[in-house]
Structure formats: C-alpha cells, structure tokens
N, C-alpha and C positions, 0 to 999 in steps of 0.2 A: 504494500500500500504506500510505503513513505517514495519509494522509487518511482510508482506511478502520479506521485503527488509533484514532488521534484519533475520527472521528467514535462508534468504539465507548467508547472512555470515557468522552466526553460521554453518551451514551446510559446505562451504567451509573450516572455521579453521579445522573442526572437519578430513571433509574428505582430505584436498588436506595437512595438518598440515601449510600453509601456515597462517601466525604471521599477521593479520590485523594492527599490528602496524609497518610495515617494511616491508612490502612484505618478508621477512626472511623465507624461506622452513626450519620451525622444528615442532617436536612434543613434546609437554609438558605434563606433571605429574604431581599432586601434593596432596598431602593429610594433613589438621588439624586433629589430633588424637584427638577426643572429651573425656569428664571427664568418661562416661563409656564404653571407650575402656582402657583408660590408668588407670581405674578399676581393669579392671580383670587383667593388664597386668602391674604390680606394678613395674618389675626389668624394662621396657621400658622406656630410655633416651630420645629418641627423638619423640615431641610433633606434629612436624611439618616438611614439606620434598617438595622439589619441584625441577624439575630435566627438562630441556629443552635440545634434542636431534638433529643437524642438520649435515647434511651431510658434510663430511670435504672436503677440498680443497685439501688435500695431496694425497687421493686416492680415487678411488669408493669402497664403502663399511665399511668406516671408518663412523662414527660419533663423530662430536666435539660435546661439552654437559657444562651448567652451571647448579650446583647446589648448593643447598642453603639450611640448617639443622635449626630447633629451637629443645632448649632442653628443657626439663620440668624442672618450676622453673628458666628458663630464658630466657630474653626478647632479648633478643640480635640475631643478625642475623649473622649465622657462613657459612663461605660458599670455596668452591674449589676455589683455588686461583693460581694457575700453568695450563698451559698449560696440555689438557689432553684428549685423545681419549679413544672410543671403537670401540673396532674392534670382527668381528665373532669369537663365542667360544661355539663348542658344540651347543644346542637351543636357548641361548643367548650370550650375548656380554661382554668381559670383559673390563671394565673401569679404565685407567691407566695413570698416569701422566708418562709425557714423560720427561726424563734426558737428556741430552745432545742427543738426538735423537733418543732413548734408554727407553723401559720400564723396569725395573728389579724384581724380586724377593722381592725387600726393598722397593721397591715404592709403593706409595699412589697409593689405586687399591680398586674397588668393583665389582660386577656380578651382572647382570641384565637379565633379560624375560619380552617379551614381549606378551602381547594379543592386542586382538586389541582396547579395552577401559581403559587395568589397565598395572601396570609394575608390575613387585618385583625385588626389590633391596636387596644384598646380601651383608652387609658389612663385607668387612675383615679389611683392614687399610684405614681409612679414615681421613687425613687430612686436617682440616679446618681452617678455618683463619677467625677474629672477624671483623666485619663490614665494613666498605670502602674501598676497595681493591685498591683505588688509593693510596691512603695512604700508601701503605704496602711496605717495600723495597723489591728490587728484589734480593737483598742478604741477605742470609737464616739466617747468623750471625746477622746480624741487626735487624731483627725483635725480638718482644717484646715475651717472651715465655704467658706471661699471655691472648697476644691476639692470641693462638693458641689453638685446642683443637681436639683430636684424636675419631673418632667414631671407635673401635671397633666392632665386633661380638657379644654379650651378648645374656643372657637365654631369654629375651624378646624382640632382636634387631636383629634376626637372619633374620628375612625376613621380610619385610619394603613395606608393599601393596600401590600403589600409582594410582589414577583416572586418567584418560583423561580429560584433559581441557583444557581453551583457553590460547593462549600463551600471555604470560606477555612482555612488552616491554624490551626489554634485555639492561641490565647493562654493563656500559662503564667499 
C-alpha cells in the first residue's frame, strides 16, 4: 500500500507539476553535469542548473521561475535574484527580468524549450547573485560586486539540457 501511495505522488508531481511540498502549480528542471560530460565538454562553466517554472499572477501565459546555477570549481550557490518572467516567444519562452515594469534589451534574459521531460536553456545575459538572497540589498549600488557573477553564452554553454523532476521546496 505505502509503494502504491508513493508511487501515486510521484505520478501526480510529474503529471499535474503540482510541488508536494506546497501544493504550488510549477514545473521543475534540473540537471548535475557528471565528470564525463564536463569531459568532453572542457570550455563548460556551469556544473549544475535547476530552474522551477509556475504560472504568474500578472497574466495567463506568463511564467514566474527561480533559478539556481553551480559552476565548476565552485561550491557556492549563484542564483536569479530580481523579479523575473517568461512569456511566449517563437516555440519557447523568453526569460526576462523585469525593470521598473519593463523588460529591455540590457536586461538579464535567457531562452528556453520545452518537451515534455527535459528543457534547454539558452543563455545570453544571465545575472546571478551568490547565496542568501535575503541578504542581498535591493539597491543595485549596494551590493557587493564579488557576490555577483554573469553566465554568458560560451562554446560549451550554449545550450544547457535540463530533466524533469520533482519540485524542491521553494526559497523565501
């Protein structure tokens, strides 16, 4: 019975993407790039990547999203730290920090596709910010530049495969 219980909850994160730890409607991602992927894939920064998607309050068809990057050679947890949508673009969705209500051109943004077990994420300016996000000021001048760090586009970071999985308890 407990196996049949279990296995039905697995079955509903997967399918309805609702978060067992919050009743929260999102869908999660995430993938550890192992020693023989980041093998063959030598210029590849980021080791680790995990990306929760749920439907935004401001309209239908937007999604709000946290994410969270490790880079090879550090232990540290770098993560989206602003306010930030995707909204439909083309076959998938472009992901945008929002400015004064405003995405632009100069803002922290990437590209995402979806299937229905994996994502790929397409970095172009990716802004992150080093661990405790409570901690971090909301003005852009006060923060510490050391605790900030930019994922660009690179020869081995161009497209960033990510699993379906169960969603993690989402951070305050």
């Amino acid at each position: 019975m407990k196996k049949l219980l279990l296995a039905t909850a697995v079955l509903c994160v997967f399918s309805t993407g609702v978060n067992a730890c919050g009743g929260i409607p999102r869908v999660c991602y995430s993938r550890i790039y192992d020693s023989t992927h980041l093998a063959k894939h030598p210029d590849q920064t980021v080791s680790a990547m995990r990306i929760a998607l749920s439907d935004s309050d401001i309209a239908e068809g937007l999604s709000d999203f946290d994410l969270s990057v490790q880079f090879r050679g550090d232990h540290d947890k770098w993560q989206w730290a602003t306010t930030g949508t995707c909204y439909r673009f083309g076959p998938g969705m472009t992901c945008v920090e929002i400015l004064d209500g405003c995405d632009t051109s100069e803002s922290n943004h990437f590209y995402i596709t979806q299937n229905p077990n994996t994502l790929s994420l397409y970095p172009s300016k990716i802004n992150l910010h080093r661990g405790d996000l409570t901690k971090i000021s909301v003005i852009k001048e006060e923060r510490i530049a050391s605790d900030e760090r930019i994922l660009n586009e690179g020869k081995d970071d161009k497209i960033l495969r990510l699993d379906k999985t169960a969603c993690w308890k989402k951070e305050k």
